[in-house]
LOVEX-700300 format. One record per atom (N, C-alpha, C): residue in one letter; x negated, z negated, y. Coordinates in pm, whole numbers, padded with zeros to 5 digits, always signed. Last residue first. Example, Ala and Ser with C-alpha at 12.3 -4.5 7.8 and 13.67 -1.06 7.14 Angstrom:
BEGIN
S-01285-00708-00225 S-01367-00714-00106 S-01290-00787+00003 A-01319-00780-00569 A-01230-00780-00450 A-01320-00780-00330 
//
This chain:
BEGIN
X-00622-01422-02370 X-00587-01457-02539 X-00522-01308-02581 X-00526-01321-02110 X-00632-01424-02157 X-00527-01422-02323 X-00371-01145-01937 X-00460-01121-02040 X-00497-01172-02118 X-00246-01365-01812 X-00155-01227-01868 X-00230-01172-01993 X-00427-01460-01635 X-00328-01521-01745 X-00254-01457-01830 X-00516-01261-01477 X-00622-01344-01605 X-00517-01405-01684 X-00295-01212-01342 X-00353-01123-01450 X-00466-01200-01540 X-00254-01458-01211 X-00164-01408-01258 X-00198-01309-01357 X-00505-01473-01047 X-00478-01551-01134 X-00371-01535-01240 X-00538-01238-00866 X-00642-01263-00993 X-00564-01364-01117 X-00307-01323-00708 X-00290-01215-00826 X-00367-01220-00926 X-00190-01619-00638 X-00274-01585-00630 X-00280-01459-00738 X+00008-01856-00460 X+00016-01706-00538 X-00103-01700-00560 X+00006-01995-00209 X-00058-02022-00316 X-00052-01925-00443 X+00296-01946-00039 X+00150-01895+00026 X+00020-01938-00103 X+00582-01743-00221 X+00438-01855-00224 X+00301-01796-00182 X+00766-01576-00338 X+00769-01648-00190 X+00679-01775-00191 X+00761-01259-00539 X+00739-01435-00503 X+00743-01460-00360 X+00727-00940-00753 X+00764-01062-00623 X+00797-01205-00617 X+00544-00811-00992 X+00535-00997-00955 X+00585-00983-00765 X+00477-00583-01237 X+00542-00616-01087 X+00578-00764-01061 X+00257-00415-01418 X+00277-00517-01377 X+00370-00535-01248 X+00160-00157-01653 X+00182-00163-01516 X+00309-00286-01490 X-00087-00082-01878 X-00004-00215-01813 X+00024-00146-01675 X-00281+00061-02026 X-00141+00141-02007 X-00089+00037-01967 X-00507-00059-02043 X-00455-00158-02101 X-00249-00074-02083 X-00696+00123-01859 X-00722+00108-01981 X-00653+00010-02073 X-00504+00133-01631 X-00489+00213-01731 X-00532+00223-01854 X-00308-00130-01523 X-00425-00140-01564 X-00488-00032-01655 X-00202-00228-01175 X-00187-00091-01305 X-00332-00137-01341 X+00070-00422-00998 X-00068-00448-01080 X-00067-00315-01219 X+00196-00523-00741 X+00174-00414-00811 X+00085-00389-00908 X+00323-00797-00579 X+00202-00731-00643 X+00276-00658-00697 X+00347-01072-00346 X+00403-00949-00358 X+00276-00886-00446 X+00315-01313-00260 X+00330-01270-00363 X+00369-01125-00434 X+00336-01346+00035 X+00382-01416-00031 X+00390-01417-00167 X+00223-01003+00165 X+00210-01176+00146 X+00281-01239+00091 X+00124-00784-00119 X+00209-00814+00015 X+00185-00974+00011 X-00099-00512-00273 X-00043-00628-00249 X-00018-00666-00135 X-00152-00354-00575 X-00085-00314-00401 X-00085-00453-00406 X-00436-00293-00729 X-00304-00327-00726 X-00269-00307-00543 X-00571-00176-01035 X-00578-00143-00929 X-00470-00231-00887 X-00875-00164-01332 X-00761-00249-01225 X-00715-00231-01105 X-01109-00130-01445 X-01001+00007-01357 X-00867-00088-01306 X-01197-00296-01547 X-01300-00271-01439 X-01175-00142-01365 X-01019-00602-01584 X-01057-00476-01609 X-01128-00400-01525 X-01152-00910-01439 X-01026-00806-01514 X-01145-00691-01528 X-01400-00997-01371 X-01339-01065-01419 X-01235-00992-01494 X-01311-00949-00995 X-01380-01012-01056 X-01366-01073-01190 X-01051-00720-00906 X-01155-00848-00875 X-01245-00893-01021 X-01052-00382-00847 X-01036-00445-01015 X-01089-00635-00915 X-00882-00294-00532 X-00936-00281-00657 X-00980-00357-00756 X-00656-00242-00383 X-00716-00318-00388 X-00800-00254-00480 X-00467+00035-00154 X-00511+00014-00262 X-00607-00125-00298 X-00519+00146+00059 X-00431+00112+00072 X-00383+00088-00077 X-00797+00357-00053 X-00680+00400+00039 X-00590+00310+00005 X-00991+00050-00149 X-00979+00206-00148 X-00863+00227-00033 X-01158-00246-00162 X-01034-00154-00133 X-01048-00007-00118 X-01372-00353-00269 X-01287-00389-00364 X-01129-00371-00287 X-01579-00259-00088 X-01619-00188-00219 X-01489-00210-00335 X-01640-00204+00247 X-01525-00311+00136 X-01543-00215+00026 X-01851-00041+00352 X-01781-00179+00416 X-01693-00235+00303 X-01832+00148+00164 X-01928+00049+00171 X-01876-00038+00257 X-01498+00151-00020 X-01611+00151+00108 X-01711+00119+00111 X-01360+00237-00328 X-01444+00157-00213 X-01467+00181-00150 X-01075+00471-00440 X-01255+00432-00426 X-01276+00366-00333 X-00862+00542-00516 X-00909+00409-00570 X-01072+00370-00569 X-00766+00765-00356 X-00716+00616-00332 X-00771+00530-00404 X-00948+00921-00549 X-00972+00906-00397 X-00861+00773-00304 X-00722+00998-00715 X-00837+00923-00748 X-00918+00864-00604 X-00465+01116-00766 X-00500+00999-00711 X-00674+00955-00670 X-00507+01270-01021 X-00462+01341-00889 X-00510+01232-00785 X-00513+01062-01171 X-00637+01158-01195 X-00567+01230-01015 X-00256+00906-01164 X-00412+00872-01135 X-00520+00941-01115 X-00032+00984-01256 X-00079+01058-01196 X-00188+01023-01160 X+00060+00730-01362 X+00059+00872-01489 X+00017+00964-01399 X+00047+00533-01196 X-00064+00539-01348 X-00029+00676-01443 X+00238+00613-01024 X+00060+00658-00982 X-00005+00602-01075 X+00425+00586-01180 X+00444+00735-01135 X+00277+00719-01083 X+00418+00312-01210 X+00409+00383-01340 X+00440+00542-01331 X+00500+00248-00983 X+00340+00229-00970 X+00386+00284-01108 X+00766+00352-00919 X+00649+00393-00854 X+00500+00395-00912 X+00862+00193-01083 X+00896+00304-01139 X+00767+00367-01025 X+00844-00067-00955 X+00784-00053-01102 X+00750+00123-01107 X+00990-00036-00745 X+00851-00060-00686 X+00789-00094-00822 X+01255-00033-00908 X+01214+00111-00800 X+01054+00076-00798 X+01316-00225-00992 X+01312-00156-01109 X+01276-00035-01035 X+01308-00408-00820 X+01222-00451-00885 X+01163-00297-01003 X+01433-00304-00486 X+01434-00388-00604 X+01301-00351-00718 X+01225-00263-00226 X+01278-00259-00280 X+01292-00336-00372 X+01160-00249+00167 X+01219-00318+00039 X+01245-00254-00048 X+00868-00193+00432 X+01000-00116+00307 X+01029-00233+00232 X+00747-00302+00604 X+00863-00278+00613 X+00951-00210+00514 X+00365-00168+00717 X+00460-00303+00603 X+00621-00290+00647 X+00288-00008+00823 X+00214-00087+00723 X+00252-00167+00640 X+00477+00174+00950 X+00359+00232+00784 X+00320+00083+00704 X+00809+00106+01052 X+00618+00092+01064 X+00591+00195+00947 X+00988+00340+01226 X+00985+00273+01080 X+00820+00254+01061 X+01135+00407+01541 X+01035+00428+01438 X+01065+00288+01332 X+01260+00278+01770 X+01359+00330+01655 X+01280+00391+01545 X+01137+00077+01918 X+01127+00226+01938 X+01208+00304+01859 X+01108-00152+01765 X+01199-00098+01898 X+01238-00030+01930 X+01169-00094+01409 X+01023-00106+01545 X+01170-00053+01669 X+01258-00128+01081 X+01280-00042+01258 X+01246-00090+01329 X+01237-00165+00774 X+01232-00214+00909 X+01242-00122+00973 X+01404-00028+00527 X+01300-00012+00562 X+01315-00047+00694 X+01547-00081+00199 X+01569-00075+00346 X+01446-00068+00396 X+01532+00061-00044 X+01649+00024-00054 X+01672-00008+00120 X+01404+00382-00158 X+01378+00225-00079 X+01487+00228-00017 X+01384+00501-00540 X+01466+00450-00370 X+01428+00354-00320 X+01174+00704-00733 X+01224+00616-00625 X+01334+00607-00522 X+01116+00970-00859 X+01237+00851-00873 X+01252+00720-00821 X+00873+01061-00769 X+00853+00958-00890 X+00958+00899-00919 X+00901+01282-00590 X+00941+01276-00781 X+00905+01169-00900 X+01066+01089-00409 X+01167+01174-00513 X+01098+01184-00655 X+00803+00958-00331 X+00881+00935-00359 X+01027+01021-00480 X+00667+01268-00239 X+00635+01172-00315 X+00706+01105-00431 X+00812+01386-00061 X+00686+01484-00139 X+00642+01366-00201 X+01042+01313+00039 X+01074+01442-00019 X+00951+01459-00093 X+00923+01045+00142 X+01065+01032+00011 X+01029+01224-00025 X+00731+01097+00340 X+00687+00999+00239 X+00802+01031+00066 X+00896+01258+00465 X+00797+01303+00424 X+00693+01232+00316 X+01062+01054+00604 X+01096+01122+00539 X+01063+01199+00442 X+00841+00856+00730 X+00881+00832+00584 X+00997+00939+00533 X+00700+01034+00902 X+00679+00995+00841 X+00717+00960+00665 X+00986+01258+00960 X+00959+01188+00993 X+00838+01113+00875 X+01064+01602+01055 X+01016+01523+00955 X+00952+01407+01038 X+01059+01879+01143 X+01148+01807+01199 X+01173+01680+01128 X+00838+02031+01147 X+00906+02007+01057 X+01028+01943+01073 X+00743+01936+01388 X+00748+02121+01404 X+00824+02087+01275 X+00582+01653+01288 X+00747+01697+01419 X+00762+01854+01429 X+00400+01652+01146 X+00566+01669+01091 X+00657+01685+01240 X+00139+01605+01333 X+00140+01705+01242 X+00252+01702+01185 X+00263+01351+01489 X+00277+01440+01528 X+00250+01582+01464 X+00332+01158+01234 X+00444+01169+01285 X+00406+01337+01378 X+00040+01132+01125 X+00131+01191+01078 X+00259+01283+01135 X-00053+01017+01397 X-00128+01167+01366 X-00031+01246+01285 X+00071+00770+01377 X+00122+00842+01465 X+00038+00952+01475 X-00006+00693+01157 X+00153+00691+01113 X+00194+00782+01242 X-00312+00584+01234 X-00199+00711+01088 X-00081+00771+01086 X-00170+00426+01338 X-00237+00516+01457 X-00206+00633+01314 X-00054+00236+01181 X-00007+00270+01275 X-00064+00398+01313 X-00293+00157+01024 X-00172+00235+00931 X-00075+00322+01031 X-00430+00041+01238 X-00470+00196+01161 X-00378+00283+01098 X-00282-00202+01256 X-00302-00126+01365 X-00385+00025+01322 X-00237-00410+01039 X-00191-00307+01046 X-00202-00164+01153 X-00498-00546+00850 X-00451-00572+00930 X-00345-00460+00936 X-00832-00645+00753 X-00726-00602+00729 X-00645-00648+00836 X-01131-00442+00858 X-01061-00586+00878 X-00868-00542+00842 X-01487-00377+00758 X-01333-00383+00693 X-01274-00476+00773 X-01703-00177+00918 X-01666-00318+00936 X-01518-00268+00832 X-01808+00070+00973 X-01861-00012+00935 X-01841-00160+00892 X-01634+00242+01108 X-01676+00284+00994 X-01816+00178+00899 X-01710+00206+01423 X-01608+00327+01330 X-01691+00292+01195 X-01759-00083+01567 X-01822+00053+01540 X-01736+00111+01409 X-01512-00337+01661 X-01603-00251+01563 X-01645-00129+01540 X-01247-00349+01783 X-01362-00458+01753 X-01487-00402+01675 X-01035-00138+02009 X-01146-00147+01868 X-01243-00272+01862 X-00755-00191+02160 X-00891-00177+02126 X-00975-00185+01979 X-00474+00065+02121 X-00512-00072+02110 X-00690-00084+02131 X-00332+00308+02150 X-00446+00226+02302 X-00512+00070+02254 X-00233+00344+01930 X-00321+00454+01989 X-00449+00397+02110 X-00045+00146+01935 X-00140+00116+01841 X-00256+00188+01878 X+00169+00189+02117 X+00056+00112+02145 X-00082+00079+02060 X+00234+00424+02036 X+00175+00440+02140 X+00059+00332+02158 X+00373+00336+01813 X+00257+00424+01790 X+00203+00430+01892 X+00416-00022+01833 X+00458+00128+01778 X+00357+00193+01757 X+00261-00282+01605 X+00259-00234+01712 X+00336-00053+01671 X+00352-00544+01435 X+00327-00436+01412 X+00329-00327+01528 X+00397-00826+01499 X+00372-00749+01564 X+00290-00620+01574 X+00578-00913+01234 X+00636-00922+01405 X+00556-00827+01494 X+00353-00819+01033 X+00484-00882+01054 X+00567-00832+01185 X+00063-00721+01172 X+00126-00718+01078 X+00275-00776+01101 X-00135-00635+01370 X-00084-00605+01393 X+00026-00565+01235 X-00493-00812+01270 X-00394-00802+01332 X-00247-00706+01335 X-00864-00809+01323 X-00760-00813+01227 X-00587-00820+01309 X-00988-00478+01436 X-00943-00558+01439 X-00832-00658+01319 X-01056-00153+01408 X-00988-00275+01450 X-01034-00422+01412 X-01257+00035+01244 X-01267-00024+01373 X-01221-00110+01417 X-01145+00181+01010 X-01181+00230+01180 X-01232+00169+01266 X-01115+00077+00809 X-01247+00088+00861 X-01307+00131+00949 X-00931+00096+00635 X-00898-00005+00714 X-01047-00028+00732 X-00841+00366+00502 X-00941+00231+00380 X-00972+00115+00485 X-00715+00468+00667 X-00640+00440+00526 X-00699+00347+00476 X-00903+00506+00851 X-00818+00480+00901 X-00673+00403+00766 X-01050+00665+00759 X-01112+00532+00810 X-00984+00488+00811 X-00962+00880+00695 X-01000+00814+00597 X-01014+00679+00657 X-00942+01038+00986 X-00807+00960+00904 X-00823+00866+00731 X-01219+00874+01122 X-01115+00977+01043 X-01027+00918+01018 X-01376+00824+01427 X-01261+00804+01340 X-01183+00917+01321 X-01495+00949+01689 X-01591+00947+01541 X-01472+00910+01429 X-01360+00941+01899 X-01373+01085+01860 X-01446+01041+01673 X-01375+00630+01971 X-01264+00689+01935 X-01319+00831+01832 X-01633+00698+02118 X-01631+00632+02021 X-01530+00644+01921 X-01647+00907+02305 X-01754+00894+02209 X-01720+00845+02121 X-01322+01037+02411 X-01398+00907+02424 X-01506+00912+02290 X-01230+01316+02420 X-01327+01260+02505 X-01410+01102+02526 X-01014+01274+02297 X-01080+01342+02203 X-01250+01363+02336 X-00817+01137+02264 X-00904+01061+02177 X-01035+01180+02245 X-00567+01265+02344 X-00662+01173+02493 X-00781+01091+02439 X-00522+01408+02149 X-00610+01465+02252 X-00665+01398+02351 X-00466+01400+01821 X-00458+01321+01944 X-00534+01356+02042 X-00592+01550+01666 X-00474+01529+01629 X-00386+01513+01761 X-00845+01511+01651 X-00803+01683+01650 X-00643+01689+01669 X-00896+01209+01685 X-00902+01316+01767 X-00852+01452+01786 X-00961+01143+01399 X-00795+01135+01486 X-00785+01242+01614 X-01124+01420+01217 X-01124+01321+01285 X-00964+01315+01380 X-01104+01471+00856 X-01102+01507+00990 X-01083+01401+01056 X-01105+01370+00634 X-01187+01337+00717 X-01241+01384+00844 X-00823+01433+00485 X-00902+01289+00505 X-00986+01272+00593 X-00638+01669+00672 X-00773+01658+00588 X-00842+01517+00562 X-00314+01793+00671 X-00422+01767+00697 X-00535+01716+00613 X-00156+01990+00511 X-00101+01921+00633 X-00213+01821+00725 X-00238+02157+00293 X-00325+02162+00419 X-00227+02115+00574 X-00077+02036+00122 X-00001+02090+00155 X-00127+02157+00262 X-00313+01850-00021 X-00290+01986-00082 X-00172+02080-00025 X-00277+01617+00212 X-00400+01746+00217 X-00356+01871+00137 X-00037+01530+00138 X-00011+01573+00276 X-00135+01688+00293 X-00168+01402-00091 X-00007+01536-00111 X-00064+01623+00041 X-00303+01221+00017 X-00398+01352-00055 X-00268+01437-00130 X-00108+01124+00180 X-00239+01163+00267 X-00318+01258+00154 X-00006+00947-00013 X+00125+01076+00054 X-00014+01132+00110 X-00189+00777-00122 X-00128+00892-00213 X-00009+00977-00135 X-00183+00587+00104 X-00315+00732+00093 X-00269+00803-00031 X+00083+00508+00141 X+00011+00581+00231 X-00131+00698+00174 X+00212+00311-00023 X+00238+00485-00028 X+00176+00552+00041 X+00089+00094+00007 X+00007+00159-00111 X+00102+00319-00106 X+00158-00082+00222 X+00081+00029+00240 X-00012+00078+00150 X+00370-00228+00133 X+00407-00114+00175 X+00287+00012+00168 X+00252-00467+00056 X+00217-00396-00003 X+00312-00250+00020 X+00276-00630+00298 X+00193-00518+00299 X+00151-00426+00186 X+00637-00610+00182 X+00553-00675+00340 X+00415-00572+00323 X+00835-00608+00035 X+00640-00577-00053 X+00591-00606+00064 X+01145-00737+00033 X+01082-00665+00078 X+00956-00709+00007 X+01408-00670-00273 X+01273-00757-00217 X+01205-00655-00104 X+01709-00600-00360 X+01590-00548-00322 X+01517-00643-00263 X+01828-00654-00693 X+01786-00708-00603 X+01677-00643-00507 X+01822-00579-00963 X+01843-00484-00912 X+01844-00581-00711 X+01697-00764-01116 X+01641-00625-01135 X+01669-00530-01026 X+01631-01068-00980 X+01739-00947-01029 X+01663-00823-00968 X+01635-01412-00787 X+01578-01243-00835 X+01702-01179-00877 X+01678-01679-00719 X+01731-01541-00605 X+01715-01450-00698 X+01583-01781-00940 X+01747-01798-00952 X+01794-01701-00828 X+01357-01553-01111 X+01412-01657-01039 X+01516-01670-01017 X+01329-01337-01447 X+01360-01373-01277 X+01362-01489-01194 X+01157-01136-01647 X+01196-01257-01580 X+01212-01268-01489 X+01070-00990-01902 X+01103-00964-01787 X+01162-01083-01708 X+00827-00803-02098 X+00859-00906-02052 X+00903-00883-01878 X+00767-00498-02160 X+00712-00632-02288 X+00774-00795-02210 X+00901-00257-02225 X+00946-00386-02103 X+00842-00502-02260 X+00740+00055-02289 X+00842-00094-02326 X+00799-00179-02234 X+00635+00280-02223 X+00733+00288-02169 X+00841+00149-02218 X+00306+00083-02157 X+00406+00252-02162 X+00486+00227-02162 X+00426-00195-02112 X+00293-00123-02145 X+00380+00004-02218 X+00517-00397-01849 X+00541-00276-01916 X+00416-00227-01966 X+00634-00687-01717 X+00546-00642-01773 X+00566-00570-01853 X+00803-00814-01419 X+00797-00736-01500 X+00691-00690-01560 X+00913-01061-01231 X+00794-01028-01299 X+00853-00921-01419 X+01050-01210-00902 X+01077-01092-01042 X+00937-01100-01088 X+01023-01491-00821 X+01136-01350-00770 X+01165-01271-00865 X+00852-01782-00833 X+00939-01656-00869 X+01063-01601-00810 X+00719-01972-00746 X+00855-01944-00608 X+00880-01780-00709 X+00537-02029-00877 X+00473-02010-00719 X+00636-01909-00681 X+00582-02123-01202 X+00577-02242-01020 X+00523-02222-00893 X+00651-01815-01233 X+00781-01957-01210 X+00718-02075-01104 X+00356-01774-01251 X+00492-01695-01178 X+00572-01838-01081 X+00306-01935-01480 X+00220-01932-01357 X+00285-01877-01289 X+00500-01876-01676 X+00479-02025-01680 X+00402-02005-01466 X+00453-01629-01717 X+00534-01636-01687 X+00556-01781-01611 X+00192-01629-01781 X+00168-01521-01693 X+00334-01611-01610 X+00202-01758-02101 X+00140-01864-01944 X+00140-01758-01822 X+00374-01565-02205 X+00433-01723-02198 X+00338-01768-02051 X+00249-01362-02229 X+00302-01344-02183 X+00393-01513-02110 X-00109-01289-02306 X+00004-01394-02321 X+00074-01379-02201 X-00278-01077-02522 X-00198-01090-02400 X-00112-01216-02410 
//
């Protein structure tokens, strides 16, 4: 492992934080002159790695089913041919259908995400983007309203808590909703403590870390190993640098925020590893 060139490669793409843990030691920790441990960073899309590990909690509660369809959920779905064929799986592994689009600024609410159009037959096409996480976020929102539960409330009581997490802020949509796909912040020592809560729960997990045939190197809101690393390599990732990096056959769980469109994660873990 080299920790010197992981750090060296960090530093000249706009370091924030890098943390490298193998079980429970800090093998290396470093900041930029913004960073700090305790600094919250927003993860932009790597928000949407709490999603398909709250979706297989949300199943063993029989709050619902990966592959039931949106339709059972949503009723004005439930007469259109095409609409009616999307699951809520499609919908996590970003294969429903959309389009690329509805990230940053125009993360659409729920209504509009519900009417947005489809570019693509259900289940055949990958396009990243946020308009699924949305329509998710609004099947969720209506299976928790008899709870009196919001998405991400339901994200913190059946997840979050027991991995000891806090998100430090989380965007607000016009509507006074909180997106899915992207909008949480946290500091460095929370969005660690997470991904070393889904490398000690992985086996429960597992179904977030499987391919598509449309995309074989994303699972539920999840990436998977690129080209080159470990073949169990998993990571979250946000724009500018934002990563989550678990490697179980190496017990590594990795955190790298940055503010660089040149980042690159493959590159950051080959360097980490190499030697």
């Amino acid at each position: 492992m080299n920790l010197k060139a992981a750090e060296e490669y960090a530093r000249r793409h706009a370091l924030f934080a890098l943390v490298v843990m193998r079980g429970e030691s800090v093998l290396l920790e470093a900041y930029g002159d913004a960073g700090g441990c305790e600094r919250p960073h927003p993860l932009y899309s790597g928000t949407k790695s709490f999603w398909g590990p709250l979706a297989l909690r949300a199943q063993d509660d029989r709050l619902l089913a990966l592959d039931e369809p949106v339709a059972a959920t949503i009723a004005a779905w439930r007469d259109d041919p095409v609409r009616r064929r999307i699951t809520l799986r499609m919908l996590l592994a970003l294969t429903a259908g959309y389009g690329f689009g509805g990230l940053g600024s125009s993360v659409p609410t729920y209504p509009r995400a519900l009417a947005m159009p489809l570019k693509h037959p259900p289940g055949t096409t990958f396009a990243y983007g946020g308009i699924a996480l949305q329509v998710f976020g609004a099947v969720l929102a209506a299976k928790l309203a008899a709870r009196g539960l919001t998405p991400q409330s339901y994200l913190q009581e059946r997840l979050l808590d027991q991995a000891g997490v806090s998100i430090a802020a989380w965007r607000t949509l016009p509507d006074g909703t909180q997106p899915l796909p992207t909008g949480a912040a946290l500091d460095a020592r929370n969005w660690l403590a997470y991904g070393r809560f889904i490398l000690r729960e992985r086996n429960g997990f597992a179904a977030c870390f499987e391919g598509s045939a449309a995309n074989p190197r994303y699972g539920l809101g999840w990436w998977l190993a690129p080209p080159g690393l470990p073949s169990d390599t998993i990571y979250a990732s946000g724009s500018g640098g934002q990563g989550l990096y678990l490697i179980p056959s190496h017990d590594l769980a990795v955190l790298h925020y940055g503010r660089s469109a040149s980042y690159k994660h493959e590159t950051l873990l080959r360097r980490l590893l190499a030697g």
